[in-house]
N, C-alpha and C positions, 0 to 999 in steps of 0.2 A: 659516373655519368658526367655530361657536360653540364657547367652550370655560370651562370652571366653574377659574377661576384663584385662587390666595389671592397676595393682596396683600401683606398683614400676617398677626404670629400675634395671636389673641386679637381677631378682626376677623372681620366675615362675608364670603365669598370673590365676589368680583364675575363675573358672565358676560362675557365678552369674545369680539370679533370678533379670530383670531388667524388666520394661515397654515396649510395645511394644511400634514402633515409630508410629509417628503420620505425616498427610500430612501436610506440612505447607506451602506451597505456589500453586498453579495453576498447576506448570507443573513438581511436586511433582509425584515419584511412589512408594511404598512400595511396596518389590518383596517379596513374601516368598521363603526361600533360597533353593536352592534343592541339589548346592555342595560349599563350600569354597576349593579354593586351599591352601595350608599354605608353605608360601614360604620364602626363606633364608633374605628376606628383613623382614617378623616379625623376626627372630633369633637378623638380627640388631637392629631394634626396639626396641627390649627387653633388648638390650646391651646400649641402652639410645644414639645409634650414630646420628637417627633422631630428638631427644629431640630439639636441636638448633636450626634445617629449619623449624621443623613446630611447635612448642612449645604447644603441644596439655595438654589439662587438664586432670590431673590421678582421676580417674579412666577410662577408652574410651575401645570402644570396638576395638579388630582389625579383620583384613581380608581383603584385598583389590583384591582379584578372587574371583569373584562370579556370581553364574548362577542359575538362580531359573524359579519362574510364578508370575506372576503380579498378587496383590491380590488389592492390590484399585492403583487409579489414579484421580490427581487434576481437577477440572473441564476444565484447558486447553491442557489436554495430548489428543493427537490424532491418536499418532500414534501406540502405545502399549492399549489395552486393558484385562480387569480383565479376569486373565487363560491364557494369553499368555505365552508361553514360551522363556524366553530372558536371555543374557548374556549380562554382564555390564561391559560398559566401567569405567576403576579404577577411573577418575577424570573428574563426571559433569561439564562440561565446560559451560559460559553464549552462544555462539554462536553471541554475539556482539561485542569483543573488534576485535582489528586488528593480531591480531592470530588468533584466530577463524575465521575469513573472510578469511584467508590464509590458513586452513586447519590445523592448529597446535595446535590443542587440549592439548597439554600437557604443552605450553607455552601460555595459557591462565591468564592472570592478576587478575581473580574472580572467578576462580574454586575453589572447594575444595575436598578432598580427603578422601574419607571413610576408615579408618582402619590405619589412616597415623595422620589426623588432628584432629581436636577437633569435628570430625563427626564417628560417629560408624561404624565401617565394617561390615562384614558378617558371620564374626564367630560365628553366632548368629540363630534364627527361622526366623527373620524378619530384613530387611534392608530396609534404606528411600534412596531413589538416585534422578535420574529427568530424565525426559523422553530424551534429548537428551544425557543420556548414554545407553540406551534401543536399544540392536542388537537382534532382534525378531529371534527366529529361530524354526525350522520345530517343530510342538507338539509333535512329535514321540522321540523328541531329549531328552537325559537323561542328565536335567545340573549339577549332580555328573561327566557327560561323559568328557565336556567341558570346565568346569569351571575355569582350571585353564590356560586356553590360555587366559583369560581378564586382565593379566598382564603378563605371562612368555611369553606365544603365542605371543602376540601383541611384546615385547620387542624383541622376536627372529626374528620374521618375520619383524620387522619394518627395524633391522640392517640389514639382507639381502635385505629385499628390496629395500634400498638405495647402495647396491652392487651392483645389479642386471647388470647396466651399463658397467662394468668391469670385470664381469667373463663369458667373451664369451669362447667357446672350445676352449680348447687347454691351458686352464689356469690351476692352484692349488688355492683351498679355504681348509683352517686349520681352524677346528673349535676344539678349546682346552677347552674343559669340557664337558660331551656329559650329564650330570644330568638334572635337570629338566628344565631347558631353553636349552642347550645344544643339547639334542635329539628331541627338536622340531625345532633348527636351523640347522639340519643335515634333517632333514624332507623339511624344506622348499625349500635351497638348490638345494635337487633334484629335488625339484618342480618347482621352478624357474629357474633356470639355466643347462646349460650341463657341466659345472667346474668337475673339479675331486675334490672329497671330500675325506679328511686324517683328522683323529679325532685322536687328545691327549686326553689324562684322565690316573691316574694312576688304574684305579677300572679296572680288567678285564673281570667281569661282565656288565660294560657301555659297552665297548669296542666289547662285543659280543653284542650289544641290537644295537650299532650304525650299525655293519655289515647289521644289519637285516633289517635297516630303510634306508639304501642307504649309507652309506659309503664306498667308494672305495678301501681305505686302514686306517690297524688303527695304531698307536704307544701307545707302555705305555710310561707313564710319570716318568720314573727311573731315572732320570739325563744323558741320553744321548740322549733324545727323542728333542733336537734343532737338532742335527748332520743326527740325524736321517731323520726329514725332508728337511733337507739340500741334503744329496743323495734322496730322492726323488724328488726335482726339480732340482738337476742337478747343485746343488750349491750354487743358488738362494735363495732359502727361497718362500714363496707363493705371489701368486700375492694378495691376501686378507686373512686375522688370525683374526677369531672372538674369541674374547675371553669373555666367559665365566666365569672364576677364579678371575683373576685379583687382586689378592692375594698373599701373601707368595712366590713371586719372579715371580710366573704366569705371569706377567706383564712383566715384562723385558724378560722372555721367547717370549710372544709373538712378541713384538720389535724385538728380534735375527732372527724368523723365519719369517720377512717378508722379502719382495725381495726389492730392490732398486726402487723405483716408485709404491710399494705396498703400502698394507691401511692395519692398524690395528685398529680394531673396538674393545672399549672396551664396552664391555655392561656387565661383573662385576663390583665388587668394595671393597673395601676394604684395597687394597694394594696403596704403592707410588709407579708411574712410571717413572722414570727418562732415559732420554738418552742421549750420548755425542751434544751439537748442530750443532759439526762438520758434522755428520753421519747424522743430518737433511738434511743441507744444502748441501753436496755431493751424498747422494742418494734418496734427495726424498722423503722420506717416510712422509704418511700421519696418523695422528693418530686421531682419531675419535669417538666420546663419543655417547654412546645414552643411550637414555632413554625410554620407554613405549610409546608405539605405538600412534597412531592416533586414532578416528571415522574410517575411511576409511580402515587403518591397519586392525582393527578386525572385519570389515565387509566381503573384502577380505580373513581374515585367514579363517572365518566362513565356505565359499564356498570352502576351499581348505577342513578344515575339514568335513563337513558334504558329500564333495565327496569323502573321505575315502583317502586323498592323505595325510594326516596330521594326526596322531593319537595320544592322551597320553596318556603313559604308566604311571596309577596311583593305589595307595594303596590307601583305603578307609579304614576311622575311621569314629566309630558315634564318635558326637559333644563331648560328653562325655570326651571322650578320647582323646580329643584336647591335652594335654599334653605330651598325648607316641608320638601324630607324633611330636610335636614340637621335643623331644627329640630323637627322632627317626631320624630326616632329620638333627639336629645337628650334630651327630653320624654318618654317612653317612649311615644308614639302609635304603636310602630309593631309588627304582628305579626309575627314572622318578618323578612322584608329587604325595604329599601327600595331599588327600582331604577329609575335616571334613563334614557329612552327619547330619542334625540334626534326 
């Protein structure tokens, strides 16, 4: 099969003719792939930033969204079958340690990670995963459609959904980067809560896609866009700043435009966020890290997406051309998510 390999870090990733996988254990599925999403955590990847946490063997495949149909299953899978259509959660978890009993799939002690670790992603015809990453969904459903909510989706909907408690009416949520995690945490949002939603980004092109998807008001991000949300709460700053960027000063933006007893949720990365500890300790503020959703996260995105409350706006590449969307979503060409079609 073909498969989008990285060779080197800091190197562009070669398409290769690889084996296709095989089941190796019981409760083993091979999905044939039907979308990858290609997301700014490969851009890192390739940049060699993950090389240290998970120390994966070169050459590996990557991809970690993926949505396909079930083409085989181990003799212990029961609950997927061959032609099913499913999206997969990014990291098979064992479902015995004391995280997994707790519902925290992602802080599980024996998972592992397709497209991240020394197991192949989806970038690929064929992926090997395990039935309890298997979120079956309706056969009608196109997983080019989907695909890349099995980690931006889950990521965006996890962080709001742990908001959810705090932004009753009458509140401000700032969601600063409205790109492809971004516009579906402006999506959720409205779906979850009655907050009033104010989306930063510098692109004026996000900025119009956010109006369309339920933002209430937008700002560009020129260097006056803290002040800016500042007169619109009144002086405060928001009661919740999801930040998406969290980059190139993004970070300490978001810290500025929270309110005193707000939460700033980071769920980019990339940048250091430092803040005086006085201004902790005097107002409050909570700052709060996350990471890729749950089981339960992307079973609930599922139902908000397939009833049309949640949508991604994506560019489709065949597999081929894995490499213009990589370069393409480097370059900021890209609306919403870029997904590879084999």
């Amino acid at each position: 099969m073909k498969a989008v390999r990285v060779h080197d870090y800091h190197a562009d990733p070669k398409i290769d003719d690889i084996p296709e996988p095989r089941l190796q254990g019981p409760l083993d599925v091979i999905v044939k792939i039907g979308g990858a999403g290609v997301c700014r955590t490969d851009l890192h990847i390739l940049e060699g930033q993950w090389a240290g946490a998970m120390n994966p063997q070169l050459p590996y495949v990557i991809g970690h969204e993926n949505a396909g149909w079930v083409h085989a299953v181990g003799d212990g899978v029961t609950n997927v079958a061959v032609g099913d259509t499913v999206i997969l959660h990014p990291q098979p978890s064992c479902g015995l340690c004391l995280a997994c009993r707790r519902g925290k799939d992602m802080q599980c002690g024996n998972a592992f990670f397709p497209g991240l670790s020394d197991n192949d992603g989806g970038m690929a015809e064929y992926l090997r995963t395990t039935a309890r990453a298997c979120v079956k969904l309706n056969p009608d459903t196109d997983p080019a459609d989907v695909a890349a909510l099995a980690d931006a989706g889950i990521t965006a909907y996890h962080a709001v959904r742990k908001a959810v408690p705090v932004l009753w009416p009458g509140t401000t949520a700032v969601v600063q980067g409205a790109g492809g995690l971004g516009h579906i945490g402006i999506q959720c949002l409205a779906a979850l809560t009655a907050t009033r939603i104010v989306v930063v980004d510098k692109n004026p092109e996000a900025l119009d896609l956010a109006k369309q998807i339920g933002a209430d008001e937008t700002v560009v991000a020129d260097g006056t866009h803290v002040d800016a949300v500042k007169d619109l709460t009144g002086g405060d700053g928001a009661t919740v700043v999801f930040d998406f960027v969290a980059e190139q000063g993004a970070e300490n933006d978001a810290w500025a435009m929270t309110a005193p007893d707000g939460y700033q949720y980071v769920i980019g990365y990339g940048g250091d966020f430092s803040a005086p500890t006085l201004e902790f300790v005097a107002n409050e503020k909570n700052v709060i890290g996350n990471i890729v959703g749950t089981y339960t996260d992307l079973a609930e995105l599922m139902v908000l997406a397939q009833a049309g409350k949640v949508t991604l706006h994506t560019r489709q590449y065949p597999l081929d051309a894995a490499l213009d969307a990589l370069h393409d979503l480097d370059a900021g060409r890209v609306r919403g998510r870029a997904i590879l079609v084999p």
